[in-house]
C-alpha positions in Angstrom: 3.7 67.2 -60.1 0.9 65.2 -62.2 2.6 62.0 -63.7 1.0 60.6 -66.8 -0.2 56.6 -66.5 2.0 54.8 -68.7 0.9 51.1 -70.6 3.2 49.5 -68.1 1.2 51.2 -65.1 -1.6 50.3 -66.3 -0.8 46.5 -67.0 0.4 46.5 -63.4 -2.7 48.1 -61.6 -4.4 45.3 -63.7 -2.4 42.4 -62.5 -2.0 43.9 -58.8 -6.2 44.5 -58.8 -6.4 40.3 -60.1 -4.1 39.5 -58.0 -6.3 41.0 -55.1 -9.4 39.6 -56.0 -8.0 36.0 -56.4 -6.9 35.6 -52.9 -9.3 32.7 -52.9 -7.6 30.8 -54.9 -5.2 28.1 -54.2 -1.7 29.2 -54.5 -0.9 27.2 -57.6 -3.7 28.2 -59.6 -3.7 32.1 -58.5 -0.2 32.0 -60.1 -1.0 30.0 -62.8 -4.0 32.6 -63.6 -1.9 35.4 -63.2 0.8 34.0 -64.9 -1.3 33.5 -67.9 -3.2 37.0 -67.8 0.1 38.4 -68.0 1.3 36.2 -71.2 -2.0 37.2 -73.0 -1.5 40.7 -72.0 2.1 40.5 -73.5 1.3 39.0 -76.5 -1.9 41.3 -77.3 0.5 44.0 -76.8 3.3 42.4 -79.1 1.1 41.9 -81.9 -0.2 45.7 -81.9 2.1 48.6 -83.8 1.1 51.4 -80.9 1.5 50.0 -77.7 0.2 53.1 -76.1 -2.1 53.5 -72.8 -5.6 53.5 -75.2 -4.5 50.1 -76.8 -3.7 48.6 -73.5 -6.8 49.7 -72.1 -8.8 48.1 -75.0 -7.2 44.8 -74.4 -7.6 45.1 -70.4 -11.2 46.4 -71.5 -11.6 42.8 -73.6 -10.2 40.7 -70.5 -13.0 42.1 -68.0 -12.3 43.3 -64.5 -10.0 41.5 -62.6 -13.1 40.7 -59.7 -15.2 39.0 -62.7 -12.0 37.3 -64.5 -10.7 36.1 -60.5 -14.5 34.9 -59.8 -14.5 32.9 -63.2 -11.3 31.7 -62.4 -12.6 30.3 -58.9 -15.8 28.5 -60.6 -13.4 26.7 -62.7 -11.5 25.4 -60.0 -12.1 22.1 -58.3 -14.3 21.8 -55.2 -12.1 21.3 -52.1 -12.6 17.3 -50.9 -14.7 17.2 -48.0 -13.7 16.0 -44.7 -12.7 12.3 -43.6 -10.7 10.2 -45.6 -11.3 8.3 -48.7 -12.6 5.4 -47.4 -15.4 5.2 -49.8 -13.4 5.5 -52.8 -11.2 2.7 -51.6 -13.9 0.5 -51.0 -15.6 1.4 -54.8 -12.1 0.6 -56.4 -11.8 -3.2 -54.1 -15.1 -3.7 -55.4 -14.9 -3.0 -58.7 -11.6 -4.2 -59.5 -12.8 -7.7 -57.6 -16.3 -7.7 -56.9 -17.3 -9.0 -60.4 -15.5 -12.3 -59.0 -18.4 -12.9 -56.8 -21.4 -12.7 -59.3 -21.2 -9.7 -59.9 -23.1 -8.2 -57.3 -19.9 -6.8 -55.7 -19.5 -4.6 -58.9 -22.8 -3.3 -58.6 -21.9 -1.9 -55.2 -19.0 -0.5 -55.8 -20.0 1.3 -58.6 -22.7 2.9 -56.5 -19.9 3.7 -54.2 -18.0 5.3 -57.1 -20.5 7.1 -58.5 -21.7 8.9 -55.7 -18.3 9.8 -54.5 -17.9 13.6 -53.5 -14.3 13.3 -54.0 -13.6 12.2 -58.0 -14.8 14.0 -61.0 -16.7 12.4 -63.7 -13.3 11.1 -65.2 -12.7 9.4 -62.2 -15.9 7.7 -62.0 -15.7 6.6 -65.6 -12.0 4.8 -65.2 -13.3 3.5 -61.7 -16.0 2.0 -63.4 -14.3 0.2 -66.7 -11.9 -1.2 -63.4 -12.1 -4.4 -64.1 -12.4 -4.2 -68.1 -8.2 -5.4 -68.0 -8.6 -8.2 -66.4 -11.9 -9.3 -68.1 -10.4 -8.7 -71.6 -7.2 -10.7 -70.8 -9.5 -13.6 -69.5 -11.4 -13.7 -72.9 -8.2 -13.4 -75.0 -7.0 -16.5 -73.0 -10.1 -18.5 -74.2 -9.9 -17.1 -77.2 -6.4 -17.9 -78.0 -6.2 -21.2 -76.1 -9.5 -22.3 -78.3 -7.9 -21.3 -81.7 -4.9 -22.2 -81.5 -4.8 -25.6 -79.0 -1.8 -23.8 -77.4 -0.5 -24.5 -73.8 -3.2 -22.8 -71.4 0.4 -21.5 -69.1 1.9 -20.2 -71.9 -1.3 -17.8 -72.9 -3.1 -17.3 -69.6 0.2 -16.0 -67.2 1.3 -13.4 -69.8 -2.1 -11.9 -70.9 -3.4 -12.2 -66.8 -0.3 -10.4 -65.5 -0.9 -7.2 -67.9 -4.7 -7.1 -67.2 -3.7 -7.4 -63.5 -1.4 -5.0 -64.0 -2.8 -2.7 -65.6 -5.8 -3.0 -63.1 -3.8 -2.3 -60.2 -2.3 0.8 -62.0 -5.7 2.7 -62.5 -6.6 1.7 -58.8 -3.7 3.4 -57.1 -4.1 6.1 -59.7 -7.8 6.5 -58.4 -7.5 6.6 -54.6 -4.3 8.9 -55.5 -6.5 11.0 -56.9 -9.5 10.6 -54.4 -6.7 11.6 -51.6 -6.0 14.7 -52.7 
């Protein structure tokens, strides 16, 4: 008995084929890509009045095989973090967040440190780098305020310190968070 392929079978050979060729993948992003292969074959097919096998075919046809949409899928992903721990990211955000204490020349290292890291993408690199900007622009709001308006130097200089600290600190655990993983 000869069966005829229906759209359904042929949506399903798709997905099972992709599936397949993204064994590679991490777990989460495999279903995440075949999660969203399936939406956007769902709503191509939605939006179409015949739903038959030669209209499924043109969209699977317009998605590219499943090895070439898989491999695609696996450029995009991040590169795995190398061995050893993230000792050098640590180090770039001490000395960024506190080398500029020390003339500076404590910044420059760490920003070295930072850039060079194998373990943060260019985003990374860029927050790691405006590290101490918090603090810096609570110090000059201090003297600014404190020279305008002849106000208590404790009443201006605890408030705006503590939120450039803390804001500070925040992007540094946020950044060997992310240079941990």
């Amino acid at each position: 008995m000869n069966r005829t392929t229906t759209a359904d079978d042929l949506v399903a050979d798709y997905l099972h084929r992709l599936a397949q060729a993204s064994t590679g993948l991490p777990a989460g992003e495999r279903a995440e890509l075949l999660e969203q292969i399936r939406e956007h074959i769902a709503a191509d097919r939605a939006d179409a009045p015949d739903d038959g096998p030669a209209r499924v075919r043109t969209v699977l046809d317009r998605l590219g095989p499943p090895e070439e949409v898989a491999a695609a899928a696996g450029a995009q992903a991040p590169a795995p973090a190398p061995p050893g721990g993230p000792a050098r990211e640590v180090a770039a955000v001490l000395l960024l967040g506190v080398g500029w204490v020390a003339g500076g020349l404590g910044w420059l290292v760490g920003l070295v440190l930072a850039w060079t890291s194998p373990r943060w993408a260019v985003r990374q690199k860029v927050l790691a780098t405006l590290l101490p900007a918090p603090v810096l622009i609570a110090l000059l709001m201090t003297h600014a305020v404190t020279v305008a308006t002849h106000a208590p130097l404790a009443a201006v200089v605890l408030p705006l310190l503590l939120a450039g600290l803390a804001t500070t600190v925040l992007l540094a655990v946020r950044l060997v968070r992310r240079a941990r993983a």
